[in-house]
C-alpha beads as a LAMMPS data file, in Angstrom:
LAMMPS data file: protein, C-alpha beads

345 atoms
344 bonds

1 atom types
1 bond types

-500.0 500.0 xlo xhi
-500.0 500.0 ylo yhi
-500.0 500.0 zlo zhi

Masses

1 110.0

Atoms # bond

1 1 1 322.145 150.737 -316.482
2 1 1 323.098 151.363 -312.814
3 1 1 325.947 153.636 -314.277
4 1 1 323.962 155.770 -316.209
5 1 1 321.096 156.314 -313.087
6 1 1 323.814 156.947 -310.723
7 1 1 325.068 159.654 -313.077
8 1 1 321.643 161.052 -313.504
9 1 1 321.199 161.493 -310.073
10 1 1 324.506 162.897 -309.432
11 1 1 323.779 165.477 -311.916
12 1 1 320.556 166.349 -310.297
13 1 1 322.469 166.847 -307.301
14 1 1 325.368 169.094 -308.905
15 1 1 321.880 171.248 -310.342
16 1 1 320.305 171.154 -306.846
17 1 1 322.886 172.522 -305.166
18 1 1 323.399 175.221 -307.942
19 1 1 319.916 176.296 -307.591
20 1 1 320.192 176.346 -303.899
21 1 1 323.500 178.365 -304.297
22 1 1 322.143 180.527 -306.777
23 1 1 324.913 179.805 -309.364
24 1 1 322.931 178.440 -312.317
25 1 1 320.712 179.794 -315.029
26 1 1 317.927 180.204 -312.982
27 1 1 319.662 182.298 -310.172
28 1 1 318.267 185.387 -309.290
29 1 1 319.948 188.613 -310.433
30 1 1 321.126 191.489 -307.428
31 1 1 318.974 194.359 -307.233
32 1 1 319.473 198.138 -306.247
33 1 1 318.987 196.957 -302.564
34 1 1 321.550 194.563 -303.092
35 1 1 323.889 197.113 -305.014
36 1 1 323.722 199.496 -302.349
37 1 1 324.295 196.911 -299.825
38 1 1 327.565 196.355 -301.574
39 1 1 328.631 199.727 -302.030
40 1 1 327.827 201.199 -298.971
41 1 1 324.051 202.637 -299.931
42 1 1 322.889 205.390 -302.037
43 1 1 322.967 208.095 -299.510
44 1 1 325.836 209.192 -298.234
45 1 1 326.452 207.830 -294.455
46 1 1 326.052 209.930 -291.185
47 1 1 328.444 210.141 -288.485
48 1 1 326.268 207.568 -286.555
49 1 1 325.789 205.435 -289.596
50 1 1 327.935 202.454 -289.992
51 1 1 329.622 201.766 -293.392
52 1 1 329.194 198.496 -294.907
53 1 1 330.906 196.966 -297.912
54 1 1 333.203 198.813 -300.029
55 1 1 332.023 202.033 -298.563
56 1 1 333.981 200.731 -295.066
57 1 1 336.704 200.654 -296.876
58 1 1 337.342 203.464 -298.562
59 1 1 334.753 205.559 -298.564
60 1 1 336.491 208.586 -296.516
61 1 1 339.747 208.214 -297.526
62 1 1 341.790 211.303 -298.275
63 1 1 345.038 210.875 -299.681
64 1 1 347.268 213.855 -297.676
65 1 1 350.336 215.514 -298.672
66 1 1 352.858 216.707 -296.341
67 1 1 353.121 220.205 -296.598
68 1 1 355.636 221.785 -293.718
69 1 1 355.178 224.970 -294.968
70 1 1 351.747 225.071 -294.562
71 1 1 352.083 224.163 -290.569
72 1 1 354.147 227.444 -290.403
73 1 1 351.983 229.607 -291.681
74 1 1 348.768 228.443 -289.491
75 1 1 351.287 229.178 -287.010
76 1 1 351.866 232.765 -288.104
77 1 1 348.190 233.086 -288.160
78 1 1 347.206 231.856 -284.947
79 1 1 349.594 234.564 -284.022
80 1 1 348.397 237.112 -286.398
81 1 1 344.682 236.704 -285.231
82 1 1 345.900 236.688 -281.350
83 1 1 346.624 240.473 -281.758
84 1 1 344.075 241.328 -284.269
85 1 1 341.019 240.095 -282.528
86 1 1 342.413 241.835 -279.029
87 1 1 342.413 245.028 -281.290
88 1 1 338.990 244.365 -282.348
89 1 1 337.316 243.356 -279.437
90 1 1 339.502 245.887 -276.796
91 1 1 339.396 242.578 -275.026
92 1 1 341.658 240.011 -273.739
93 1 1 341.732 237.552 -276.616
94 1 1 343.409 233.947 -277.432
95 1 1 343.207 232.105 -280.594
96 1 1 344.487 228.383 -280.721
97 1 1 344.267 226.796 -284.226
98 1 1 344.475 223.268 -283.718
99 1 1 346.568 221.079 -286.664
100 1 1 346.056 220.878 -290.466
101 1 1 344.224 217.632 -291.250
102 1 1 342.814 216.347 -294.831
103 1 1 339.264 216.488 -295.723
104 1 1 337.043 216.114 -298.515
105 1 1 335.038 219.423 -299.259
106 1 1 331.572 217.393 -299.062
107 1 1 332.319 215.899 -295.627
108 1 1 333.412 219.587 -294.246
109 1 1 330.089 221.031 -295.308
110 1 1 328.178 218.643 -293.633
111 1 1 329.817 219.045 -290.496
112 1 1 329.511 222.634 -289.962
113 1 1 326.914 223.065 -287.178
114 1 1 324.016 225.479 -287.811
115 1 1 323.318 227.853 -287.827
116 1 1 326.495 229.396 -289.183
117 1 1 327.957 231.897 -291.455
118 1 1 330.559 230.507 -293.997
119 1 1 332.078 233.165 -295.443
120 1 1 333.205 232.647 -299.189
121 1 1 337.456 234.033 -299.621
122 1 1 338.560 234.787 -302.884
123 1 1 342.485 234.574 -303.084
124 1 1 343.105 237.165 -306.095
125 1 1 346.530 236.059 -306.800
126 1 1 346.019 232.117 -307.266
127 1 1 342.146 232.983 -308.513
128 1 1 340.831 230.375 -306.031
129 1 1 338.839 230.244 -302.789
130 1 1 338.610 229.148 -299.506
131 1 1 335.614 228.812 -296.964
132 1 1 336.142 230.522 -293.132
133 1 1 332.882 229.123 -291.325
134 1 1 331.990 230.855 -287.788
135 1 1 329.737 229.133 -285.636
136 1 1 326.788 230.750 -284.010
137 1 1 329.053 230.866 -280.343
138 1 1 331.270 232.670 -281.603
139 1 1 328.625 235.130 -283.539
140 1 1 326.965 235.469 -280.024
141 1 1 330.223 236.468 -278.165
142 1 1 331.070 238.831 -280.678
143 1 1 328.125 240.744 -280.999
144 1 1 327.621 240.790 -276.971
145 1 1 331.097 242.214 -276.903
146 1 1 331.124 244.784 -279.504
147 1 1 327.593 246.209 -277.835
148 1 1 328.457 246.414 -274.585
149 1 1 327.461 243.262 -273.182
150 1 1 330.589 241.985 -271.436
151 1 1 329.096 240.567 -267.797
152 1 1 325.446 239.110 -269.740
153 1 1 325.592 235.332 -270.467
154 1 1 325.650 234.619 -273.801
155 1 1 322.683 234.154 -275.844
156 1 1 322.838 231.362 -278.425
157 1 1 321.366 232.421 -281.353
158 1 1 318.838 229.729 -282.725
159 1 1 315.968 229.638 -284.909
160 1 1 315.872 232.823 -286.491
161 1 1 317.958 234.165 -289.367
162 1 1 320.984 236.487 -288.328
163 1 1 320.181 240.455 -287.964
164 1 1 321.822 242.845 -289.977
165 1 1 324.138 244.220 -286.758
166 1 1 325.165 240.645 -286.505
167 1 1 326.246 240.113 -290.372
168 1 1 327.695 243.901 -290.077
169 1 1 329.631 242.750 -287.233
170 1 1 331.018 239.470 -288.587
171 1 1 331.881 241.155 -291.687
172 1 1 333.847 243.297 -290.012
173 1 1 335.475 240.741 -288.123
174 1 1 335.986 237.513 -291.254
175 1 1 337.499 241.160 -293.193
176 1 1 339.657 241.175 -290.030
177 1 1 340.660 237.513 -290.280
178 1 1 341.200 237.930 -294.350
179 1 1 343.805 240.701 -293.795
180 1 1 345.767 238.192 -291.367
181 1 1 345.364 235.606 -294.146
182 1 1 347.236 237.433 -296.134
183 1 1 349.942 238.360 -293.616
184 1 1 350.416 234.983 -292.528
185 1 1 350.569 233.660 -296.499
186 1 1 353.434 236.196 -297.603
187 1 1 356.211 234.050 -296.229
188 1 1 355.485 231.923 -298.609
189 1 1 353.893 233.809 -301.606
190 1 1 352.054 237.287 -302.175
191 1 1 348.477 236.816 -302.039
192 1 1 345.216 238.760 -301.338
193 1 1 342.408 236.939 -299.124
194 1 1 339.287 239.011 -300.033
195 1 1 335.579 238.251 -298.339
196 1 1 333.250 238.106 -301.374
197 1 1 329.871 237.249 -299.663
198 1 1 328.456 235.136 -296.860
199 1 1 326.307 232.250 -296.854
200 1 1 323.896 230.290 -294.219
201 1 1 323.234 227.090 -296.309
202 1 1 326.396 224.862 -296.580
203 1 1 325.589 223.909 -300.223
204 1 1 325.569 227.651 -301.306
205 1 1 328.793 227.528 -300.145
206 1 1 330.418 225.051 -302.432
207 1 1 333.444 226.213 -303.934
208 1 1 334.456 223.134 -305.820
209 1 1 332.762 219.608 -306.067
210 1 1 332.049 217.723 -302.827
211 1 1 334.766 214.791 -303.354
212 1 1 337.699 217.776 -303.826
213 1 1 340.552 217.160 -301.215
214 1 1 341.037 219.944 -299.207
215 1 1 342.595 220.653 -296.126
216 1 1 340.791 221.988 -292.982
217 1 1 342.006 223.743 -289.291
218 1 1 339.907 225.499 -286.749
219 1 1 340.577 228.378 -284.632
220 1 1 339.066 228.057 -281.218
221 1 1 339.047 232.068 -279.814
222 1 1 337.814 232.826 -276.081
223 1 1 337.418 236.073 -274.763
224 1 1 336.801 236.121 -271.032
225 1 1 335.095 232.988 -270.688
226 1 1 333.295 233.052 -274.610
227 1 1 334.130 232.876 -277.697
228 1 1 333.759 229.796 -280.165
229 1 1 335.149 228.158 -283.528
230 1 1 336.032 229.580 -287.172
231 1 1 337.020 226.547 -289.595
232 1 1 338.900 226.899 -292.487
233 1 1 339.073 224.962 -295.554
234 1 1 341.806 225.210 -298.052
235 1 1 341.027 222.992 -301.534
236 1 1 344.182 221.874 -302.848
237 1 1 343.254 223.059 -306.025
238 1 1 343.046 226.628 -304.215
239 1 1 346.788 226.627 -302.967
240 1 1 348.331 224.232 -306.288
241 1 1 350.263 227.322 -307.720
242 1 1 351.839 227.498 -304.231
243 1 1 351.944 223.886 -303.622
244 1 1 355.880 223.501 -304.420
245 1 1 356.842 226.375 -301.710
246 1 1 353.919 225.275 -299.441
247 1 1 355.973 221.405 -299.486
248 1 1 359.767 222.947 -298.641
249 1 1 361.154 221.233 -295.529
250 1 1 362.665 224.944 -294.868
251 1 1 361.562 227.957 -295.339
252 1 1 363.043 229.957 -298.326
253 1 1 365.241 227.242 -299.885
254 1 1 365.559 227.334 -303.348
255 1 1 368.396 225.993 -305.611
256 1 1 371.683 228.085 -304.796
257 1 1 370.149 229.808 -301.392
258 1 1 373.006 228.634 -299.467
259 1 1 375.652 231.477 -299.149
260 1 1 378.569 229.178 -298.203
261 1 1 377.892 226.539 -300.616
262 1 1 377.697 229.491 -303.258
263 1 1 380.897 231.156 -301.805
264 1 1 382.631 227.951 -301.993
265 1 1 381.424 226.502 -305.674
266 1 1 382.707 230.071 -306.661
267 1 1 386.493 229.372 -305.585
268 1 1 386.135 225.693 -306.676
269 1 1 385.051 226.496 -310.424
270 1 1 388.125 228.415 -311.558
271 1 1 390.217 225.335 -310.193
272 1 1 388.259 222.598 -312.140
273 1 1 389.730 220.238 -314.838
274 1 1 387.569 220.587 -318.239
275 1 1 388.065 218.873 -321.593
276 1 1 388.258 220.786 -324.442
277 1 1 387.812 219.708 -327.983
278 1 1 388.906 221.030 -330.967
279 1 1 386.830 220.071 -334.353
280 1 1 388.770 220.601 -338.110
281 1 1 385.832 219.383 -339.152
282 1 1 382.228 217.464 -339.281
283 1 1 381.449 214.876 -341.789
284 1 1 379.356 211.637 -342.083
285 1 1 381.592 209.493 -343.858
286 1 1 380.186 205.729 -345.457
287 1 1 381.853 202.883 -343.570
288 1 1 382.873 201.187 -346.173
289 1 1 385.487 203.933 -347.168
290 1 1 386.450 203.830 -343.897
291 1 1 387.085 200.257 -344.009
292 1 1 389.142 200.939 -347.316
293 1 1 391.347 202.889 -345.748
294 1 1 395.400 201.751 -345.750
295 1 1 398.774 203.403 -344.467
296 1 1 398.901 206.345 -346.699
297 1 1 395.444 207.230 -347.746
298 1 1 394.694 210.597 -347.880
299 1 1 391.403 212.761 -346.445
300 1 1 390.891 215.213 -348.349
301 1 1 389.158 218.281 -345.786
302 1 1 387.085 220.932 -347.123
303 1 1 388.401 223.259 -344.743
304 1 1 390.516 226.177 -346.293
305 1 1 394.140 227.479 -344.302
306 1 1 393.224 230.409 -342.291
307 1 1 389.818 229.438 -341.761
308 1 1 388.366 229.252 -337.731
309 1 1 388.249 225.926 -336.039
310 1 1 385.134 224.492 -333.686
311 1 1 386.106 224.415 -329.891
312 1 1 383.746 222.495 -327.417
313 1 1 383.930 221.886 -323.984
314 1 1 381.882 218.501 -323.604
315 1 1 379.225 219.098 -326.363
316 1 1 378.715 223.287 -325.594
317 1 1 380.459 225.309 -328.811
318 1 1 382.530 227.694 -326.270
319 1 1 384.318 229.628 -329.052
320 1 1 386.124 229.283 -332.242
321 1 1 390.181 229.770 -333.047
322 1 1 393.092 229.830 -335.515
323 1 1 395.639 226.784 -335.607
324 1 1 399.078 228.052 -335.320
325 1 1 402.736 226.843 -334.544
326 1 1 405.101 227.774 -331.523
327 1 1 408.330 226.004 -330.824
328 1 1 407.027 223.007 -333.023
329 1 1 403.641 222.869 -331.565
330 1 1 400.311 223.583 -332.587
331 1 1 398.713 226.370 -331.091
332 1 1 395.068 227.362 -330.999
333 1 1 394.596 231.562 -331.209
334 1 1 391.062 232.483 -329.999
335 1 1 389.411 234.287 -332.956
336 1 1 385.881 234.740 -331.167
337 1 1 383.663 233.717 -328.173
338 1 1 380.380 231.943 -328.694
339 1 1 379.924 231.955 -324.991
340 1 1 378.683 235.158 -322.957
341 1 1 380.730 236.388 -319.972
342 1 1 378.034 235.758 -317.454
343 1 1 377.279 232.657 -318.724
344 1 1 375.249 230.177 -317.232
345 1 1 373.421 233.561 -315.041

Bonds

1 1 1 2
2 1 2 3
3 1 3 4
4 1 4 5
5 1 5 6
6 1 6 7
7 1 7 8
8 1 8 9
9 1 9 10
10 1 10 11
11 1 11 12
12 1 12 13
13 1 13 14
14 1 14 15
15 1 15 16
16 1 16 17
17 1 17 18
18 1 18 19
19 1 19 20
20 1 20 21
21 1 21 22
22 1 22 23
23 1 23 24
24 1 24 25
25 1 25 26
26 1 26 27
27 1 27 28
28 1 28 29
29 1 29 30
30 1 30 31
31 1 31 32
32 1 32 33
33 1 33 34
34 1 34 35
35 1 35 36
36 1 36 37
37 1 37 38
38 1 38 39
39 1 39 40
40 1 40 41
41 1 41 42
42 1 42 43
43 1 43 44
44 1 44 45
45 1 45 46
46 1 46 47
47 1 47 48
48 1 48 49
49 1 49 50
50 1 50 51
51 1 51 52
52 1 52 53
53 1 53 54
54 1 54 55
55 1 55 56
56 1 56 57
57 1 57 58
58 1 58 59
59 1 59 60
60 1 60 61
61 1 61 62
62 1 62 63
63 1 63 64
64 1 64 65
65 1 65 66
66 1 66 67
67 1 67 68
68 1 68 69
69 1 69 70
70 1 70 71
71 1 71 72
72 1 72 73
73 1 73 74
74 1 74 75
75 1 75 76
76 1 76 77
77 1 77 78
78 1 78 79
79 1 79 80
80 1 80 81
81 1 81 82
82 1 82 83
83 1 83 84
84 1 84 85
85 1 85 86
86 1 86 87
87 1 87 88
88 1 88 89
89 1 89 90
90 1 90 91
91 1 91 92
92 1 92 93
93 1 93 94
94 1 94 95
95 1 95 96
96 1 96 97
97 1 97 98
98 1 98 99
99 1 99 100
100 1 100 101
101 1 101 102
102 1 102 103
103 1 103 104
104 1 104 105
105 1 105 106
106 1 106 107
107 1 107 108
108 1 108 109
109 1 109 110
110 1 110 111
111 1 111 112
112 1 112 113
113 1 113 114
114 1 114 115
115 1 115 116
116 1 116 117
117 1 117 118
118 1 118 119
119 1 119 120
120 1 120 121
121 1 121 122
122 1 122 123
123 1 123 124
124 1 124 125
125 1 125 126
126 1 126 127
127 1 127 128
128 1 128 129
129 1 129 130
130 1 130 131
131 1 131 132
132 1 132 133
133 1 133 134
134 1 134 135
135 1 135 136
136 1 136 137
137 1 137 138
138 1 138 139
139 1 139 140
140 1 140 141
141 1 141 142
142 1 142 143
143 1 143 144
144 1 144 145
145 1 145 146
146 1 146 147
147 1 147 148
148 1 148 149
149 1 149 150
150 1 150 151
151 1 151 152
152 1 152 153
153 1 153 154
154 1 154 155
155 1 155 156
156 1 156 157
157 1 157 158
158 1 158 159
159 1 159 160
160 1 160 161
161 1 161 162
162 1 162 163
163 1 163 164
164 1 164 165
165 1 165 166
166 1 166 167
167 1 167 168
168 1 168 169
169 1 169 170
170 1 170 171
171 1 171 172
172 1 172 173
173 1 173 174
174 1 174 175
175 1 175 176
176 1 176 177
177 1 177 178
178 1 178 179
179 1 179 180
180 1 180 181
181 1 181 182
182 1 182 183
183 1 183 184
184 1 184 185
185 1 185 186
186 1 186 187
187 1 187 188
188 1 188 189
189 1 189 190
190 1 190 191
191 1 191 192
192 1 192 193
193 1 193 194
194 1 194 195
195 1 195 196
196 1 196 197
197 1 197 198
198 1 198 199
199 1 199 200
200 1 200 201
201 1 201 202
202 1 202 203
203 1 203 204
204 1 204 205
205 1 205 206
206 1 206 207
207 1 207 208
208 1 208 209
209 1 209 210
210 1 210 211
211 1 211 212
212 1 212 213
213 1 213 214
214 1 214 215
215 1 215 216
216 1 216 217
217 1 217 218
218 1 218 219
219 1 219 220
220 1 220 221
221 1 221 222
222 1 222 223
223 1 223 224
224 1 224 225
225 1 225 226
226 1 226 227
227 1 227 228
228 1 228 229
229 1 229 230
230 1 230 231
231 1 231 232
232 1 232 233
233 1 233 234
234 1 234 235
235 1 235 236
236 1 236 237
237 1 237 238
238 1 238 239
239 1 239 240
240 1 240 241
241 1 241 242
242 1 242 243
243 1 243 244
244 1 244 245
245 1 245 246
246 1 246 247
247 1 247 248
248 1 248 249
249 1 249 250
250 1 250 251
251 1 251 252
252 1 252 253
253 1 253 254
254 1 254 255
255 1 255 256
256 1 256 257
257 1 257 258
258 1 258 259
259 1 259 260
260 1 260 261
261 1 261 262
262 1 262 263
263 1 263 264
264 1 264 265
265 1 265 266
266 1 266 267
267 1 267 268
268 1 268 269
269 1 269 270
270 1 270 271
271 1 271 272
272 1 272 273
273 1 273 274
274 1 274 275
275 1 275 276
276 1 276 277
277 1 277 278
278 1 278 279
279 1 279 280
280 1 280 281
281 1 281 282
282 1 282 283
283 1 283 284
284 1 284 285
285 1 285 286
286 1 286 287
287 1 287 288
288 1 288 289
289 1 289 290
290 1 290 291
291 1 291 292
292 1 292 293
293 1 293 294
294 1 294 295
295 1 295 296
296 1 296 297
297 1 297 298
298 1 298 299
299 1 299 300
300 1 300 301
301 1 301 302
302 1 302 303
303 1 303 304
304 1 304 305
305 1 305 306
306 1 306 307
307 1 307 308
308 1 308 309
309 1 309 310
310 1 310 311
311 1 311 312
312 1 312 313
313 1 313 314
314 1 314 315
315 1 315 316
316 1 316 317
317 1 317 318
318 1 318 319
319 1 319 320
320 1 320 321
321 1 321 322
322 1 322 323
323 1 323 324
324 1 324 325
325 1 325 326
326 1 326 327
327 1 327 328
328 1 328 329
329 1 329 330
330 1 330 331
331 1 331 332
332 1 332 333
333 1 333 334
334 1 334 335
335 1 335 336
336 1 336 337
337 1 337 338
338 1 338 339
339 1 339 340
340 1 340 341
341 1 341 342
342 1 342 343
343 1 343 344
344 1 344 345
């Protein structure tokens, strides 16, 4: 009797401490609070927001390629837009693009800081886009420039929409920037950069869905003093028909480039050592007349006197020839080349 109510009350105690736990039957199931305590919430989290649960852990993560060639032409363009924007302005003009980083499309978006004009850049040739987004600084310095205004202070432009002088003028000057796109692009592949509107709302401006990896660069440009930022955001899907030349360590290299490795596989070849084959005949034969075979058996071929042999070089059919004799040797007289003279080119 005292074993059985010591057992009962153990098992009580295994069920209180489930209940208390919240392990048995009777535990209470997680809600969507709980869920989106888990995961990080349902909204997606601010720069001053703190990331909980799996949302800490990878909830920005980009996975980024190396691409060298890609750091070379944001070079060239920083270059490119130097001159152009000195022609433009008939000021003294310097563009610094700072370095290619990964980014998801969303998270670009939502930090552009209004108000802003993102312009929207077809590329013809890989029939993708890319976003060029100039900040309201840079709108202001422009505009002052162009009409006159070089000693005035700048006047940020805030809470009204932009004039059309001010979209004119952009226009003229993200058309500007799309022409040096192009420049900067053709060391690595022919392509056209072509404005095809502008927009002032971020999500009118999405090119591709929000979680799309992209990469992203800005181009800080001051003109005595002014000036401000144009980002630019390159989907990978955008550059993936360029992606192989855009990832070359060097630029240019492709298989064969090398004119003294050419020059010298050219002198080698002639001097290599092949082995050549030559095939009476083909025949699938069953093993066990193979097996019967004894001193003295005879094949029996079905090729004819005077009829071409098969020659191979490893398994390639590189042309086909007559048996002969010379001096008490056989001989093998070319009869025809399957092989053309320029052969592999």
């Amino acid at each position: 009797m005292g074993g059985e109510e010591g057992s009962a009350d153990a098992g009580a105690g295994w069920g209180d401490a489930e209940a208390e736990a919240g392990w048995g039957a009777a535990a209470v199931q997680m809600d969507q609070g709980d869920i989106d305590s888990l995961f990080g919430g349902p909204e997606p989290a601010s720069a001053q927001q703190q990331k909980v649960g799996l949302e800490a852990l990878v909830g920005g993560a980009v996975r980024y390629e190396r691409l060298p060639m890609l750091d070379i032409v944001v070079d060239r363009l920083a270059r490119l837009l130097t001159s152009s924007v000195r022609k433009f302005t008939a000021d003294n003009a310097d563009v610094v693009i700072n370095r290619v980083r990964p980014i998801r499309v969303g998270a670009f978006l939502d930090n552009v800081t209004l108000p802003a004009l993102i312009g929207v850049i077809r590329i013809e040739e890989w029939d993708g886009y890319c976003l060029a987004a100039v900040d309201s600084r840079l709108i202001g310095s422009i505009v002052d420039i162009l009409l006159g205004g070089r000693r005035n202070a700048v006047q940020r432009i805030e809470g009204r929409p932009y004039t059309p002088i001010e979209r004119t003028f952009v226009e003229k000057l993200v058309s500007v920037v799309t022409q040096d796109l192009s420049r900067a692009f053709e060391v690595v592949a022919p392509a056209v950069f072509r404005l095809e509107r502008f927009e002032i709302t971020p999500s009118y401006a999405l090119i591709t869905k929000p979680t799309a990896s992209a990469v992203t660069f800005r181009a800080e440009i001051t003109m005595e003093g002014r000036g401000g930022n144009m980002d630019f955001l390159l989907p990978y899907a955008a550059i993936e028909p360029v992606r192989d030349l855009l990832s070359q360590e060097v630029l240019g290299r492709k298989q064969g480039g090398d004119s003294i490795w050419r020059n010298h596989l050219i002198d080698e070849l002639p001097r290599a050592a092949l082995d050549l084959r030559a095939v009476v005949e083909s025949r699938d034969v069953p093993f066990s007349e193979i097996a019967a075979w004894q001193p003295g058996t005879r094949f029996q071929l079905d090729r004819r006197r005077g009829e071409a042999i098969d020659v191979f070089c490893q398994d390639l059919l590189v042309c086909r020839a007559q048996m002969a004799t010379q001096d008490d040797r056989l001989v093998l007289r070319v009869e025809e080349r399957i092989i053309e003279p320029n052969w592999p080119g």
